[in-house]
C-alpha positions as CSV (number, residue, x, y, z in Angstrom):
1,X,-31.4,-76.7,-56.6
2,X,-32.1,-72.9,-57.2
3,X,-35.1,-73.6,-58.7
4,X,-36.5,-76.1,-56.5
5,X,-35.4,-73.9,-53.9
6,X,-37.7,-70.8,-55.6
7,X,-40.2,-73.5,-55.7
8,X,-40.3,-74.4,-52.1
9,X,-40.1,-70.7,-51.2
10,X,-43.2,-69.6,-53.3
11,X,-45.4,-72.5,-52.4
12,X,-44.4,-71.4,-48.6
13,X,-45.7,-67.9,-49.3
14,X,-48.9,-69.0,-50.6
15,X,-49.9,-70.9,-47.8
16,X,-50.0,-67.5,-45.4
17,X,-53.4,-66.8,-44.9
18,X,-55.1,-63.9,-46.5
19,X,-56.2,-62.5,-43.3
20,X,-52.6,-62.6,-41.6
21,X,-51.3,-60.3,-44.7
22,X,-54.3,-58.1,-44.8
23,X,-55.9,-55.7,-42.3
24,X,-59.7,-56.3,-42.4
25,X,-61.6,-53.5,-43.5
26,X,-65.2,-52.5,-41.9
27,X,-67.9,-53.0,-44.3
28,X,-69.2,-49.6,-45.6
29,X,-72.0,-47.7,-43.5
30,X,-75.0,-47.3,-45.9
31,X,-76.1,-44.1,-46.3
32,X,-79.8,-44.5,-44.4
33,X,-77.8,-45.8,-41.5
34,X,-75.3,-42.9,-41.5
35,X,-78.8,-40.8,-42.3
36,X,-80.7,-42.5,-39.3
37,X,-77.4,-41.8,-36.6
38,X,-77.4,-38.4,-37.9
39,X,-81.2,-37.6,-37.4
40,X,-80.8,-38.9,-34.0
41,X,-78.1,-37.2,-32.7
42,X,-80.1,-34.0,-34.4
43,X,-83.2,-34.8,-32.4
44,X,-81.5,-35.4,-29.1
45,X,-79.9,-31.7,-29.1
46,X,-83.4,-30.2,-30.1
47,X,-84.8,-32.5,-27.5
48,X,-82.0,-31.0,-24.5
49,X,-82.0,-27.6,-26.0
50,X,-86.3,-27.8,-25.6
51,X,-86.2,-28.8,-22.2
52,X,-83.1,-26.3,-21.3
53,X,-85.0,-23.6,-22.9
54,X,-88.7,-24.6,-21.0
55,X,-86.8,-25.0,-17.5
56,X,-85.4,-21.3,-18.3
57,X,-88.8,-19.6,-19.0
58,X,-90.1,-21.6,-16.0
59,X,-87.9,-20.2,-13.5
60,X,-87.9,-16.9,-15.2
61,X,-91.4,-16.7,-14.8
62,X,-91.8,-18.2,-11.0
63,X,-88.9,-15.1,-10.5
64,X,-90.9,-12.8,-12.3
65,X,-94.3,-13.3,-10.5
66,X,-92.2,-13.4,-7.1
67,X,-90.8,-10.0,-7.7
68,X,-93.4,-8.4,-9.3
69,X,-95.4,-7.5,-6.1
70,X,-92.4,-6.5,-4.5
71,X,-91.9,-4.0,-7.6
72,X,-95.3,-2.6,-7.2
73,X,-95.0,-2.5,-3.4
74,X,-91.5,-0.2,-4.1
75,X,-93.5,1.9,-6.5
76,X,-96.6,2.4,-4.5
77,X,-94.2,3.6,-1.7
78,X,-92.6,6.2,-3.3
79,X,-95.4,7.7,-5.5
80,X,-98.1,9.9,-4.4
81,X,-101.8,8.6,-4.3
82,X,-103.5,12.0,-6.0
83,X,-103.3,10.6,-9.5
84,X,-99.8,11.8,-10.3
85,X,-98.0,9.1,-9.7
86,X,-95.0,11.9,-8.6
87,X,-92.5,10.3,-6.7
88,X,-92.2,11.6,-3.1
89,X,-90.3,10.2,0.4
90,X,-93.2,11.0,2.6
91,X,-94.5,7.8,3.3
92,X,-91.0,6.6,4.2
93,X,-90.6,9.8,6.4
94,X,-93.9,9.3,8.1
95,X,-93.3,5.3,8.4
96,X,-89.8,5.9,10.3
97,X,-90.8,9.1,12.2
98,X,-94.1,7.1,13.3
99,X,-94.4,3.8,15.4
100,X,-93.1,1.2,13.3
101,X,-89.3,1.4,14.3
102,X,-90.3,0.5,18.2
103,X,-92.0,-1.7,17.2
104,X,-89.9,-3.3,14.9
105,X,-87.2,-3.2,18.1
106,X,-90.0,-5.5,20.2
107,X,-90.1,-8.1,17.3
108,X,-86.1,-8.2,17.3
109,X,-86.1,-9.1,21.1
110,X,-88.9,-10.9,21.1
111,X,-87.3,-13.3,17.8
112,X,-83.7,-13.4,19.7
113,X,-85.2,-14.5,23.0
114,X,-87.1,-17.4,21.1
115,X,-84.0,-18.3,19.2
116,X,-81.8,-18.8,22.1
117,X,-84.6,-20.7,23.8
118,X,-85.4,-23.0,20.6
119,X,-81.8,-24.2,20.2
120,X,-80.6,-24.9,23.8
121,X,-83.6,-26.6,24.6
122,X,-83.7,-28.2,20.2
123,X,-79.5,-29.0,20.4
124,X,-79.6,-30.8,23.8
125,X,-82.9,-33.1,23.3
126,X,-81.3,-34.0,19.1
127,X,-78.0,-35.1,21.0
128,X,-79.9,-37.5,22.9
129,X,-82.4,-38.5,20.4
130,X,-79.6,-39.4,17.7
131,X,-76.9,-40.8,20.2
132,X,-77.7,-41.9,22.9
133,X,-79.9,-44.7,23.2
134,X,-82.3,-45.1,26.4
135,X,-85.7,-46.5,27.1
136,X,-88.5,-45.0,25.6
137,X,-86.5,-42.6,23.0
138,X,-88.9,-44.0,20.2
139,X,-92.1,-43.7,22.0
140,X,-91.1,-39.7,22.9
141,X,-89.7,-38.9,19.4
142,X,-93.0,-40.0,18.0
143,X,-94.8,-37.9,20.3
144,X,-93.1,-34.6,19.4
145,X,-93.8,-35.5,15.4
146,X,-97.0,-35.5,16.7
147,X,-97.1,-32.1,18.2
148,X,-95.7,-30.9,15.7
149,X,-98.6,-31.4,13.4
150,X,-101.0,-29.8,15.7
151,X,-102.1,-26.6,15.6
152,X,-100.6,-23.6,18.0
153,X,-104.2,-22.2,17.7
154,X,-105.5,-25.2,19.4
155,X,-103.9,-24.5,23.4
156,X,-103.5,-20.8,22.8
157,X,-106.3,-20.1,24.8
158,X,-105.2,-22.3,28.1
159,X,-101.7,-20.4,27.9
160,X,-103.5,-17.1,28.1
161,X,-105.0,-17.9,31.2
162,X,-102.2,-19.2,32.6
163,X,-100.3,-16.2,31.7
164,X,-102.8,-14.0,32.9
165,X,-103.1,-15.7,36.3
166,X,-99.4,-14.8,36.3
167,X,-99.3,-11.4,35.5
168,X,-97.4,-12.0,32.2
169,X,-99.7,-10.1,30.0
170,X,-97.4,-7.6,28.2
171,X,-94.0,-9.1,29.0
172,X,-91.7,-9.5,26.2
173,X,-89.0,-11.8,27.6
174,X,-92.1,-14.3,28.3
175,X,-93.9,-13.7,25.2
176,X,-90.3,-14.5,23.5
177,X,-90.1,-18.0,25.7
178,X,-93.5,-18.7,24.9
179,X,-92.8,-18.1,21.0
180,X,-89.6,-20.6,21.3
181,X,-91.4,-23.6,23.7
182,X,-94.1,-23.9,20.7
183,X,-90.9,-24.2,18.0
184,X,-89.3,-26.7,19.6
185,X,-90.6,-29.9,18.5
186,X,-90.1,-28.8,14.8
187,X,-86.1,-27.6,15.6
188,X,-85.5,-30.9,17.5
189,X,-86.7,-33.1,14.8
190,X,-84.6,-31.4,12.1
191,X,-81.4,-31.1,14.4
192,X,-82.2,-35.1,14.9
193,X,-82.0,-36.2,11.6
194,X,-78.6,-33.5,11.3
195,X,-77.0,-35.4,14.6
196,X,-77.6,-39.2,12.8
197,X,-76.0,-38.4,9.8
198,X,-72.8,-37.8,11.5
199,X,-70.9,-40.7,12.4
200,X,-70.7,-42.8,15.8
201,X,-67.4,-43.4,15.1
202,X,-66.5,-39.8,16.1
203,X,-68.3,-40.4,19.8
204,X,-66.9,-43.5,20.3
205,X,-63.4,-42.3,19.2
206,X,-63.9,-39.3,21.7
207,X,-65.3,-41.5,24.5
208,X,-62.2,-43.9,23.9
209,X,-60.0,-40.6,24.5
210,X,-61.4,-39.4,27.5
211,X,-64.2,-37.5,26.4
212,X,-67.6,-37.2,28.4
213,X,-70.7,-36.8,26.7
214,X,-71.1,-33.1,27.0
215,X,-67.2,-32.5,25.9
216,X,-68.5,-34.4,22.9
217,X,-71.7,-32.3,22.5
218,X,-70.1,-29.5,22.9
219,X,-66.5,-29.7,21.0
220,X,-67.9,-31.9,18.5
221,X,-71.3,-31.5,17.3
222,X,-72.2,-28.4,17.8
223,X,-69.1,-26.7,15.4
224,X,-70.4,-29.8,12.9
225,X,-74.3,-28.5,13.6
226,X,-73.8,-24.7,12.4
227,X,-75.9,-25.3,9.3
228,X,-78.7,-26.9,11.2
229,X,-78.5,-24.8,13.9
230,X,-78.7,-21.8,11.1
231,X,-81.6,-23.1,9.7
232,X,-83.5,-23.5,12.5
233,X,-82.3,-20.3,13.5
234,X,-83.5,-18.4,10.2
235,X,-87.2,-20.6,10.3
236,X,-87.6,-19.4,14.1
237,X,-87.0,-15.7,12.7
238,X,-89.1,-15.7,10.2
239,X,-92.0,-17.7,12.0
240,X,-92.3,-14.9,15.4
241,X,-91.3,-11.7,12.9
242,X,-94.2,-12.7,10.7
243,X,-97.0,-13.8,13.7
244,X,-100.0,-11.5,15.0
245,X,-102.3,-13.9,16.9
246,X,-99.5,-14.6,19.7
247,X,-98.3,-11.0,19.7
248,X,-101.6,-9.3,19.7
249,X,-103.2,-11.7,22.9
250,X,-99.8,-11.7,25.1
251,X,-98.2,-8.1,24.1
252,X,-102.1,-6.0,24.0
253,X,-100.8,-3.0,26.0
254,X,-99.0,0.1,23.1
255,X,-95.9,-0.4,24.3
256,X,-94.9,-3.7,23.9
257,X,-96.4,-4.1,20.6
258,X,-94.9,-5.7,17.7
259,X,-94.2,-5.0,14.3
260,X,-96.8,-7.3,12.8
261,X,-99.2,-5.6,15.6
262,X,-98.6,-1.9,14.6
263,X,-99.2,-2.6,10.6
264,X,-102.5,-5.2,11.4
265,X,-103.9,-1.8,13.4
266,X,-102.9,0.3,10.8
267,X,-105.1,-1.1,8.4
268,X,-108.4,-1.0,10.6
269,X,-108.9,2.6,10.1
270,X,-111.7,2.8,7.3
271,X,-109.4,5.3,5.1
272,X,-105.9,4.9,4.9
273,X,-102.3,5.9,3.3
274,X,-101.7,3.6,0.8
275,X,-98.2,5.0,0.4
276,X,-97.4,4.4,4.3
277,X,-98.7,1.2,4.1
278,X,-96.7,-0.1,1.5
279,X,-93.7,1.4,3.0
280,X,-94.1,-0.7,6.0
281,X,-95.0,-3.9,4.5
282,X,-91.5,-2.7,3.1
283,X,-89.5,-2.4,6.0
284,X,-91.2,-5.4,7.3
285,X,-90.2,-7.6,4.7
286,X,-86.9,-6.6,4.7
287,X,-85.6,-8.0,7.9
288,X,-86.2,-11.8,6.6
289,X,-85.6,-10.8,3.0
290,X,-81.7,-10.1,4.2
291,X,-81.5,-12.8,6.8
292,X,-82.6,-15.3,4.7
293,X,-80.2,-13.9,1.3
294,X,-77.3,-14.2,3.9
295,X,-77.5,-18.2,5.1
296,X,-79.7,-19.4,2.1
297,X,-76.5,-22.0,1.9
298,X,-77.1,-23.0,5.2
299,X,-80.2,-23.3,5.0
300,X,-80.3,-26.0,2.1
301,X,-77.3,-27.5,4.0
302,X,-79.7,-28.3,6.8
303,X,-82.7,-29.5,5.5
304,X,-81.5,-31.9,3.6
305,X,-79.2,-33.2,6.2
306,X,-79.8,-36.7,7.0
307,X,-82.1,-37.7,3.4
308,X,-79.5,-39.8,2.5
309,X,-79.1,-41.8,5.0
């Protein structure tokens, strides 16, 4: 019995598979497969680190062309212009004692005035365009795309007769409503594509409360509109600080002249101060050099509001 037992046991044993006993092993990796996994991960870094290292020098270099003029603008303004190159405040003293700060004032009112106008006009007309649906809404959007791509040059003459015929010549509020009217199809198209990428659910849930339309324009989308509303804000700067032909047809009289004005008349003048005019190319730039540093973020915020959708 024992050893038929023994028997039956060791027969049983050696019908278990080999696999059920055994953990498979992998087959080995050559070596020129290990070699050709190797050499690719090798080439995929070199490849990231090239393209890492090219984008770098790229922007490094668009920075570096940007503020090099800038650089020489700041030197030129602080050296004097008899071959010493000695560094000297005059220019700044003359450009601040001189003309340029009144002037400067003008461009601030006149910018503020077409700012307010741009987005109470821009704000109300986007509303209406993005939710609220009436007849013709497509027909009049597409017209003020249109305007938008012509020229300001091209009716420029027909508003100075107009504003001649009523005695406008020279006023700044005017000028600065004027500046604002011809902005207006370019603010209401972005604040459009801002107001449709923000849900109807949140009108519809207002309207369901209670709301009326202008509680919900004014409660809802306008605290939700801040970076569009910046970046129209900061465009519409930039655009009337920067202008001459506007400024120097409607505001002719000393005055009421603005910055842009005052440095174009500056340079007329057969001889001139290098030093004094680099100085208030200066403290011309700087006005839209600091508001655009300080609502950059906006700005990116609203323009590409709405792509996605």
């Amino acid at each position: 019995m024992t050893d038929r037992n023994s028997t039956i046991e060791t027969d049983t044993s050696n019908d278990v598979p080999l696999s059920a006993t055994q953990p498979r092993v992998a087959p080995p990796r050559s070596s020129s497969t290990a070699h050709r996994t190797g050499g690719r991960r090798i080439g995929d870094r070199i490849s990231a680190l090239f393209s890492t290292g090219l984008t770098r020098i790229v922007l490094v270099g668009l920075a570096a062309g940007t503020i090099a003029p800038l650089v020489f603008m700041v030197f030129k303004s602080l050296t004097k212009q008899d071959g010493t190159n000695a560094v000297t405040f005059d220019a700044w003293a003359a450009v601040l004692n001189g003309k340029l700060p009144q002037a400067g004032l003008i461009s601030l009112q006149v910018s503020v005035i077409a700012i307010l106008v741009i987005l109470s006009i821009a704000t109300l007309a986007a509303f209406g365009f993005a939710k609220l649906s009436f007849t013709g809404s497509q027909p009049i959007m597409a017209t003020i795309i249109v305007l938008m791509l012509v020229p300001g040059q091209t009716f420029i003459i027909t508003e100075y007769f107009n504003f001649s015929h009523l005695g406008l010549i020279g006023n700044i509020p005017a000028v600065g409503v004027l500046y604002g009217v011809t902005q207006i199809p370019f603010a209401t198209f972005i604040l459009t594509n801002f107001f449709r990428a923000i849900p109807d659910e949140l009108v519809e849930a207002a309207i369901i409360d209670g709301a009326s339309y202008p509680r919900v324009f004014w409660s809802i989308f306008l605290p939700l509109a801040r970076p569009a509303m910046v970046t129209v804000g900061v465009l519409a700067f930039i655009g009337v600080w920067n202008d001459l032909l506007i400024a120097l047809l409607f505001l002719p009289t000393p005055g009421s002249r603005t910055l842009s004005v005052v440095m174009a008349g500056a340079q007329d003048t057969r001889t001139f101060d290098v030093s004094q005019v680099m100085a208030g190319s200066l403290l011309s730039a700087i006005p839209c050099i600091i508001v655009y540093v300080i609502f950059q973020r906006q700005i990116a915020v609203g323009l590409t509001a709405g792509t996605g959708k």
